[in-house]
Each structure stands twice: as structure tokens, then as C-alpha cells.
C-alpha positions in Angstrom: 2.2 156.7 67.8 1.4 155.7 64.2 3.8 153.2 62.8 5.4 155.8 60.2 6.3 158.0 62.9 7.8 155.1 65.0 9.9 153.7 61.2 11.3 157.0 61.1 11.9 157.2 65.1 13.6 153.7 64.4 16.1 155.2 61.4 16.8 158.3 63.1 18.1 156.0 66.7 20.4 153.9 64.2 21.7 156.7 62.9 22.4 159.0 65.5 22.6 156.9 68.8 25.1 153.7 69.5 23.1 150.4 68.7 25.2 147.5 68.5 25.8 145.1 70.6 29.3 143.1 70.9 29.0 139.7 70.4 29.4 138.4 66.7 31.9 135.5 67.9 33.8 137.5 64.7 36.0 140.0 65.6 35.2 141.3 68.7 38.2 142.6 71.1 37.1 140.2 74.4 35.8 137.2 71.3 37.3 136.6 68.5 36.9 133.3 68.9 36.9 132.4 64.7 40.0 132.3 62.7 41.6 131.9 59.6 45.1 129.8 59.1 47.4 132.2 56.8 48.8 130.5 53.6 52.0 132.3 53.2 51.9 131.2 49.4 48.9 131.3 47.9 49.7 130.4 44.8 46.6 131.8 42.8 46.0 134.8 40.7 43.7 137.7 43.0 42.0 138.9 39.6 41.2 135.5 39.4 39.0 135.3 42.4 35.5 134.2 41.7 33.1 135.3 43.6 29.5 134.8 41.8 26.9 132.2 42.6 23.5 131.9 42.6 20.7 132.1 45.6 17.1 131.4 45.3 17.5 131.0 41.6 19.3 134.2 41.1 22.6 135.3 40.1 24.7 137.3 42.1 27.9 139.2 41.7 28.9 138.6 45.2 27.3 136.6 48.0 25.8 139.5 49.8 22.6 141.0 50.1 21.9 144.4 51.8 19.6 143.2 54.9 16.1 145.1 55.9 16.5 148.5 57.1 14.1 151.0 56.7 10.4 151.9 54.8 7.2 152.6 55.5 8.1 156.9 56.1 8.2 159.2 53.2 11.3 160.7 54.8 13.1 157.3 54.1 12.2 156.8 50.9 15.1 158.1 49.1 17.3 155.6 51.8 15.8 152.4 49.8 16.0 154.1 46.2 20.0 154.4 47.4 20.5 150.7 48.6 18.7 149.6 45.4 20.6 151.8 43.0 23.5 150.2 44.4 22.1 146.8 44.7 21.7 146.8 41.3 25.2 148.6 39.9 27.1 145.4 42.4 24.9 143.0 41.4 24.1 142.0 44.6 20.7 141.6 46.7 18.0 143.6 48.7 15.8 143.2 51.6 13.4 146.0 52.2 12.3 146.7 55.7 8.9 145.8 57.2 5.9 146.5 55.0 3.6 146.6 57.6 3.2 150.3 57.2 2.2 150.1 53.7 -0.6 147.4 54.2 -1.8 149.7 57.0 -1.4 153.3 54.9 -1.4 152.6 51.1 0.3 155.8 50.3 3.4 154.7 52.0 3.3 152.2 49.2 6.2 154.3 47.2 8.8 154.1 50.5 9.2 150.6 49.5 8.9 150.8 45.7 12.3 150.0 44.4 11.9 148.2 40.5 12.8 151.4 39.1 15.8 151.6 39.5 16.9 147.7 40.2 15.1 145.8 38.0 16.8 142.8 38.1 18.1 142.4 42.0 16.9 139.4 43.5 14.7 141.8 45.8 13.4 140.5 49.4 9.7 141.9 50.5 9.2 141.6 54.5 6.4 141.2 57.2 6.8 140.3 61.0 5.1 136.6 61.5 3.6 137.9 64.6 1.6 140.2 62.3 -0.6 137.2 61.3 -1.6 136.2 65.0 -3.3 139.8 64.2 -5.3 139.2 61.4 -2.8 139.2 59.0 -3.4 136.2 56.3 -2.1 134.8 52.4 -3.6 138.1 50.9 -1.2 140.0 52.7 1.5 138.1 52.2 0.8 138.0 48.4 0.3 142.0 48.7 3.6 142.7 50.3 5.6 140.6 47.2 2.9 142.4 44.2 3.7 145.8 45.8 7.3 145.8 45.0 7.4 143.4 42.5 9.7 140.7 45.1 11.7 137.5 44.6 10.5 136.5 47.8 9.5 137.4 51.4 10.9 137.4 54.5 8.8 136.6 57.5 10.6 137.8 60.3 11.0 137.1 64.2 11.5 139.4 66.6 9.9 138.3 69.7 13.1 140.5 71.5 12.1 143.3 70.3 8.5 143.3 70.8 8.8 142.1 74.0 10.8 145.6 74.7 9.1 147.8 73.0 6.1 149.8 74.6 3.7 149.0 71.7 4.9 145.7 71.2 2.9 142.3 70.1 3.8 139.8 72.3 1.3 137.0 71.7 3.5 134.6 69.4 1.4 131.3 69.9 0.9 129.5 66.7 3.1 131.7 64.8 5.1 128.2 63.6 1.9 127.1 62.5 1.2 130.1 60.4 4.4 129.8 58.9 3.2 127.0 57.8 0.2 127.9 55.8 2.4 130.9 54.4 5.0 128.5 52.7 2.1 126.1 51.7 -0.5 128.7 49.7 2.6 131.5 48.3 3.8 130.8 45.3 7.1 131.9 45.6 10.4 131.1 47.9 9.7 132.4 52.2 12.6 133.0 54.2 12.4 132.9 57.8 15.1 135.8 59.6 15.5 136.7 63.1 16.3 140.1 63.6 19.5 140.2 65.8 18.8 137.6 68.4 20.1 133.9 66.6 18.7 130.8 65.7 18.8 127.6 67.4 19.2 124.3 65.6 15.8 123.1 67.2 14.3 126.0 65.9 15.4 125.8 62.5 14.9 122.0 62.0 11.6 123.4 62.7 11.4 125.3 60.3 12.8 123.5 57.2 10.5 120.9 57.9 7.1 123.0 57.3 8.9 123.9 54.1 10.7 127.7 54.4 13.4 128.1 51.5 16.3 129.6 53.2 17.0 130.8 56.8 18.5 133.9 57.7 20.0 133.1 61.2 20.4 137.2 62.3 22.3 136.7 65.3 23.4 139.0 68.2 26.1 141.2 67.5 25.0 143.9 65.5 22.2 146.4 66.0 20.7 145.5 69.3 16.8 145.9 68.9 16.7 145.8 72.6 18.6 148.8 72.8 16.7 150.9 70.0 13.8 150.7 72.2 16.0 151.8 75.1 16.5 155.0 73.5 12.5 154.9 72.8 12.4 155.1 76.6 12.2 150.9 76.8 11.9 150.0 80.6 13.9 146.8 79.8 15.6 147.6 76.8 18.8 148.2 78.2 19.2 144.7 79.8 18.5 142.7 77.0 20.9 145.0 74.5 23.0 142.0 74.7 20.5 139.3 74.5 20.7 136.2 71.9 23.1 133.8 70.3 25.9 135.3 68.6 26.0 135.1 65.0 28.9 133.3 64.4 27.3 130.4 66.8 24.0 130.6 65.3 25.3 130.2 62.0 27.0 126.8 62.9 24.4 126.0 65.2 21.4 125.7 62.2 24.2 124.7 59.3 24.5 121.8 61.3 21.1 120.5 61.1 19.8 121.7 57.8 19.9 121.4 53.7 18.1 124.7 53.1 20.1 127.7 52.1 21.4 129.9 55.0 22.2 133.4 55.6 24.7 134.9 58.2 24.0 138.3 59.2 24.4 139.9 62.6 27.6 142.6 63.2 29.4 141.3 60.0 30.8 144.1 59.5 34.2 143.7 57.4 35.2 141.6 54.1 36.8 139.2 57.0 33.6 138.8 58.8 32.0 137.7 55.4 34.6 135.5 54.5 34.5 133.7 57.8 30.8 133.3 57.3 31.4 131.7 53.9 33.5 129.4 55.6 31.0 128.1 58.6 28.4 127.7 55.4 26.6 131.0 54.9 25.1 130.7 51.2 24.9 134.2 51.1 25.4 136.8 54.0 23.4 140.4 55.5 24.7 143.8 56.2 22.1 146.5 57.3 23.6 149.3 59.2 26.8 150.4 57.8 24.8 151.0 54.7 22.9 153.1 56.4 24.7 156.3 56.4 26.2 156.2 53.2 22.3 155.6 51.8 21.3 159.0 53.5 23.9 160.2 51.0 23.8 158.7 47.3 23.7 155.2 45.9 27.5 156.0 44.8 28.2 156.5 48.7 26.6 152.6 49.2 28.3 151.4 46.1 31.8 152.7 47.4 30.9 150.8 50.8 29.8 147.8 49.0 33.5 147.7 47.0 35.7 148.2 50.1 33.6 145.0 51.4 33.9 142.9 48.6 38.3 144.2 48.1 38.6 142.8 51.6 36.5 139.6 51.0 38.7 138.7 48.0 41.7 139.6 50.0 40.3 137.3 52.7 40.2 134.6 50.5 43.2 135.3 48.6 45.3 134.8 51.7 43.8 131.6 52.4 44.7 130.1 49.2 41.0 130.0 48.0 39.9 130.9 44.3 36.4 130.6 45.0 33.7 130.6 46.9 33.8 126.4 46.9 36.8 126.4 48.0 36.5 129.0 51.0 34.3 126.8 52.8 36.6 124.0 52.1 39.6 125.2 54.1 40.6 125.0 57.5 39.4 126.9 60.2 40.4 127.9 63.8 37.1 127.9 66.8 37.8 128.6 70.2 37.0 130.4 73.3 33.7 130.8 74.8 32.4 129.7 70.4 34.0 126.3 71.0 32.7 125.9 74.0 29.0 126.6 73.6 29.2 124.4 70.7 30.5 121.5 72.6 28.0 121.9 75.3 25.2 121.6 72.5 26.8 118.5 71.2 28.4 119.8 67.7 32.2 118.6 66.8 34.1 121.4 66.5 37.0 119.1 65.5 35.0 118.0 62.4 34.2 121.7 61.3 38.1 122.5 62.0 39.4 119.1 59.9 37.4 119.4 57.2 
């Protein structure tokens, strides 16, 4: 199977099939294990709520960017042009999916090709790291950022899903190393972002000391990768749907160690789930599937989803007494459950985090 055919396979699973999994640590019936203390008198303005900031030397509206979805199929080509027209009305960010397909098939070039109509997003190109135990070296990386005129790139892990799907590359030694030489020889920023399976603190001391500029933890939760390939016919998949560190965890887990910017994504799924991320110290956090549908539609249909999101985070931090961003992740904050104990057992005060 080419890897156009398997992109598209990929979008039409997500949007047809269920692919999440159910452990954010956000709000999650059986773990909702992170929670906000109610200020019954807020005593600030709503339309005075500030949302903007800056990340990777770009301003944002909001602290959100729409994660990697889709590319690399002519069929989803209209699916990015949505999520950038909307990217771009917001104010917001934009991660395309892997570009793989395009270095391989130059006429699939276009399926990523966004500038036209965002010209000013910061805008996110994206290869897999294990791509460069293949061959794959600098000129690729440079190629991927050229072709759609990026911000930056996004080397991504996904060792779970390779490992579970029947093509998949599953020789990932010296991939650190070559992560490396990427951040040494590019001349602009390299994010390093799991793809729905969490990073550890180990892992992302790591990496902030060969020199990435922000981490995008990508924790379990939301699409399960794991189980996309069990609908490809995965002999595994279906066991691992559940497999890595919940988001929420993640997050706290690598904000713990760590100066370089981080992103939250992974099931956030509601303007509380952002605002909670804010909170545990997400500089900016991911949502890729619920744009999904509404990109099959319009970019109006991604911009409405994008406004309900960003109504509920202000009235998240409204009704903590917050008037901005700053001083979200200064207020209290409720862990417990099977969160405050995981933490524990990897040696990280959960009474310091709660106290602050």
C-alpha cells in the first residue's frame, strides 16, 4: 500500500470509526483526577479576559494550536485549507500532518500547502524521527519547512504506532542522536511531539539538553494510534489502544524537569481541559480530532468549534478568579486519584504543585 492510500485510510478510520482512548487524567468518568477550586466571586470583568501570548516568537490570539492531522492525499487537501482558513481568522496555530508523503511523491506537495490562505499563522511542518534511521537527513528536514513556508518542524515519535502497524518502522536506535544533528544544522526552532502515548521526564531532560525548542508531550487519552491500526486489521492494536501515560500526567511529569516551552495535547477536548493544562504549565496546548469533522465541512465549521473552545476557556478562568493567562497557572489546583499517585511514586510533590 502506497503511503497516500494508507493517509487517506488513516482520515477515513478517525472519522468514521471510535479512536480514543480514555485516559486524559482530565475529565474522564472513572479519572478525573484534576480539579479546579470555584471562586464564588470572581471579582473581574469576563470581557476583560486576556488571553494572547506569544510562542516560538509568534503571537497568538489564544494559546492553542490545531495539532497534525492529515496530508499527503489529494482527497484531504481541502481538510488542511479548512484548519488554516480558520487558523488564521482565530489567530491561532497549525500543525500539518506528516510530510513524508510529499518528500516521497512531489505532487502531493499541494495537500500540505497552506500560505495561501494563512499567511501569518505560526505554521508547524512535520516528519517522523524514525524516518531518518531510513535515510532521511538535514535536506529533508529543510525540504519539509521550504515546502510550506513553516515556523518550524515537528519531529515526531511514534514508536506505538509503528510498532502496531503492519508496515511499520520499528528500528528506533539512534533516533536521540539524530535529533541531535537536526537541532544543531536547521536554522529554525524543532519541536519534539509524541503522538498519543506521553512523555517521561527522563525522556524529555533528554531532549532539552541536545537542544529541541519546545516539547509537545501528546499523551494517551485521545486518538489511540494503536487502535487506528486495529481497524487496519493490527494483530495487536487492540491491546495497546490504551497504552501510554496520560496527558494530564505527562504534562506534569516533563514541566517538572524542563525550561523549554511545552505543549499539552492528548483528549483535551473542552475549554476546561485547556484551562487545566494552562494551569499544570502548558505554554500552549493541541487539539486534532474534533477539528476533524467540522474541516470536512468549511473553515466557518472549524472556526465555530474553535469559538465554543475558547467561550469555555475564558469561562474556565473566569470562575477561578483569573484575568489572564499568568494568573491561571498561578491558582490553586486540586490532583488526586490514580494522577496523585503516579506522581508520588515518581518522586514529584503534588503538594507543591497544589500550594502554589
Amino acid at each position: 500500500m502506497t503511503i497516500s492510500k494508507r493517509k487517506l485510510e488513516h482520515t477515513k478510520i478517525c472519522l468514521e470509526k471510535k479512536v480514543e482512548a480514555s485516559n486524559t487524567g482530565f475529565n474522564d468518568i472513572n479519572f478525573q483526577d484534576i480539579d479546579f477550586i470555584h471562586q464564588a466571586l470572581p471579582e473581574i470583568n469576563l470581557e476583560d479576559i486576556d488571553l494572547t501570548g506569544e510562542f516560538l516568537g509568534k503571537r497568538l490570539s489564544a494559546p492553542l494550536i490545531i495539532s497534525a492531522l492529515t496530508g499527503g492525499a489529494t482527497e484531504v487537501e481541502r481538510i488542511n485549507k479548512n484548519l488554516a482558513k480558520a487558523a488564521q481568522s482565530s489567530g491561532i496555530a497549525l500543525g500539518v500532518g506528516s510530510q513524508r508523503a510529499a518528500i516521497e511523491d512531489s505532487a502531493l506537495e499541494r495537500t500540505y500547502q497552506v500560505r495561501d490562505v494563512a499567511p501569518d499563522i505560526l505554521l508547524i511542518a512535520n516528519l517522523g524521527i524514525v524516518q531518518f534511521n531510513k535515510g532521511y537527513g538535514i535536506a529533508e528536514a529543510k525540504k519539509v519547512i521550504d515546502m510550506i513556508g513553516a515556523d518550524a518542524i515537528a519531529l515526531h515519535l511514534n514508536a506505538l504506532q509503528e510498532v502496531c502497524q503492519l508496515e511499520g518502522d520499528t528500528d528506533w536506535k539512534g533516533c536521540l542522536g539524530k535529533i541531535e544533528q537536526i537541532c544543531s544544522r536547521l536554522d529554525k526552532p524543532v519541536i519534539v511531539k509524541e503522538t498519543g502515548a506521553g512523555i517521561t521526564k527522563e525522556i524529555a531532560q533528554q531532549l532539552e539538553q541536545i537542544g529541541v525548542a519546545a516539547i509537545d508531550v501528546s499523551g494517551s487519552g485521545g486518538t489511540s494510534a494503536s487502535l487506528v491500526e486495529n481497524y487496519r486489521k493490527s494483530a495487536i492494536g487492540k491491546t495497546f489502544k490504551d497504552w501510554g501515560i496520560p496527558t494530564a500526567i505527562s504534562l506534569i511529569e516533563v514541566k517538572s524537569v524542563v525550561k523549554v516551552p511545552v505543549i499539552a495535547s492528548g483528549g483535551v477536548r473542552s475549554g476546561i481541559d485547556i484551562a487545566k493544562s494552562l494551569a499544570l504549565g502548558a505554554d500552549l496546548v493541541g487539539i486534532a480530532l474534533p477539528f476533524l469533522k467540522p474541516a470536512t465541512i468549511s473553515g466557518k465549521a472549524v472556526e465555530l468549534k474553535l469559538q465554543q473552545l475558547v467561550k469555555e476557556l475564558k469561562a474556565t478562568i473566569f470562575l477561578v478568579a483569573a484575568k489572564d493567562l499568568s494568573q491561571l497557572r498561578q491558582k490553586p489546583i486540586v490532583i488526586s486519584g490514580k494522577t496523585k499517585e503516579w506522581l508520588e511514586a515518581r518522586g514529584i510533590s503534588v503538594k507543591e504543585i497544589c500550594q502554589r
